[in-house]
N, C-alpha and C positions, 0 to 999 in steps of 0.2 A: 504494500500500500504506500500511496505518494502523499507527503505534507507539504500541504502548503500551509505559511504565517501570515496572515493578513493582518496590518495593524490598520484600525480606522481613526484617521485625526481630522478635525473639524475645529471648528471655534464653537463654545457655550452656545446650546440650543437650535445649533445646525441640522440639527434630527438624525444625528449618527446612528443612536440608539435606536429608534424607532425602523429605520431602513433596516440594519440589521434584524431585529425580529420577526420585521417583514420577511426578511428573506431566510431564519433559519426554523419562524415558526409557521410561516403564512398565516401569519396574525396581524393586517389589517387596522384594525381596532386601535393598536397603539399609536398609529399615526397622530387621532384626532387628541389624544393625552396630550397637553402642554405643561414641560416641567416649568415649577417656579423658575423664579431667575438666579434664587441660593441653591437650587441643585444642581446648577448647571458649574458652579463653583466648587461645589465639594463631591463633585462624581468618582468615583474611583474607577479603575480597571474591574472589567469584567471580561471574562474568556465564553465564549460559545466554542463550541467541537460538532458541527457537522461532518457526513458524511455525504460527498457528490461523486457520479458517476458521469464521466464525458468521454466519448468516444471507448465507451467498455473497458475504460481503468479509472480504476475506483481511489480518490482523491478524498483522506484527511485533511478536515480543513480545520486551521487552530484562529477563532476571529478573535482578536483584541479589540477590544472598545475601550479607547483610552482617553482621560480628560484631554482638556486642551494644553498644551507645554509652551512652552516662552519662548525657546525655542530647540529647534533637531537638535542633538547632540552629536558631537565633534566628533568624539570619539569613545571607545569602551569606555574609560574610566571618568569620561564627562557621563556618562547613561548611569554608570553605576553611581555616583553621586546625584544627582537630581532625578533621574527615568529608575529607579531598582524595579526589576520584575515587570516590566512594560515590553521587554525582549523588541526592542524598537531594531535595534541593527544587524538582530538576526532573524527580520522579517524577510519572507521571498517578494510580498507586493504592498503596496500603502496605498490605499483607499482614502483620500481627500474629498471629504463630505464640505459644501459650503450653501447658506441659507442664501438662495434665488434672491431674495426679494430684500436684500442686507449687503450693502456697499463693504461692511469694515469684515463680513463675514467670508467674503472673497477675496480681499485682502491679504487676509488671515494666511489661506491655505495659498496662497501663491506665497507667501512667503516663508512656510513650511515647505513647499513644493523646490524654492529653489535653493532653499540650507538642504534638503534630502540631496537635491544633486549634485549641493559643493560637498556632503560629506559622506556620502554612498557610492559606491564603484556601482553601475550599470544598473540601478533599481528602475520596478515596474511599479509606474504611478498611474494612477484610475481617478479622476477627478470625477464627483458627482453633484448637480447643482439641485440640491431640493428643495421642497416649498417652493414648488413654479407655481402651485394653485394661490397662494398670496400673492407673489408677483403680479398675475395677473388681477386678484381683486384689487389691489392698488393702485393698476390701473386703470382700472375702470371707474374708481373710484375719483382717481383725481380726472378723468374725463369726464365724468359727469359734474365736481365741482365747477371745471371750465367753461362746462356748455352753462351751468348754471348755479353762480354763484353763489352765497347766503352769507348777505349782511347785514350784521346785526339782527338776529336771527331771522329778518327777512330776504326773501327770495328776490334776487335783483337778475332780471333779464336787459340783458344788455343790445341796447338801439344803435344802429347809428341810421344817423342821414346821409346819403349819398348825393350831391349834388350833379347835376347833367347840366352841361352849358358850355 
């Protein structure tokens, strides 16, 4: 049997966790849970161990969900002072989770994205942007404030005159 280590790193409340159980429980469900904004600060590591089958060889998967970190670590003995037990540099692939609809939340993982590439020889990076469904509500939302403003909490429709001559 083949292991693969997937580490998943994200900024606070990217829905790291949630994607993951979608995918190791197909449970759904957890999507619509929203963590406070203190759990998103004191999350710890959590390990899932699936087992996937691709092309009829059957793949250990070790998934790491790990808080968010300041930054990749340099090297072993930077992981083992601040990352213990995150097994960040003897991951096979890094799964960068970033919240669609959050500017500082992509940010985030691009600049995780390229401390992985200053201090990892050849790694395999999976960028995933979630919360496209808020995205899009926000859109819509500031498209509708545009077509129709509200001030002072009345509805102001805005005229113009166009003059011909």
């Amino acid at each position: 049997m083949h292991l693969i280590k997937l580490a998943v790193l994200g900024s606070a409340g990217s829905g790291k966790t949630s994607l993951i159980r979608q995918f190791v429980r197909h449970d759904l469900n957890d999507c619509k849970q929203k963590l406070r904004e203190s759990d998103g600060e004191n999350h710890v590591q959590k390990f899932y161990y699936p087992t996937v089958i691709v092309d009829d060889r059957v793949y250990e998967v070790q998934i790491a969900d790990l808080p968010p970190l300041q930054h990749f670590p340099k090297d072993t003995l930077e992981e083992w002072n601040t990352c213990r037990g995150y097994g960040l540099r003897q991951a096979t692939a890094f799964l960068l989770v970033f919240d669609a609809s959050s500017q500082e939340s992509f940010s985030y993982v691009r600049q995780i994205r390229d401390q992985i590439l200053q201090y990892k020889d050849d790694p395999v990076i999976l960028v995933a942007g979630n919360k496209q469904d808020l995205l899009f509500e926000a859109q819509a939302q500031a498209d509708q404030q545009r077509n129709h403003p509200v001030v002072n909490g009345q509805l102001s429709i805005n005229r113009q005159n166009s003059v011909i001559g």
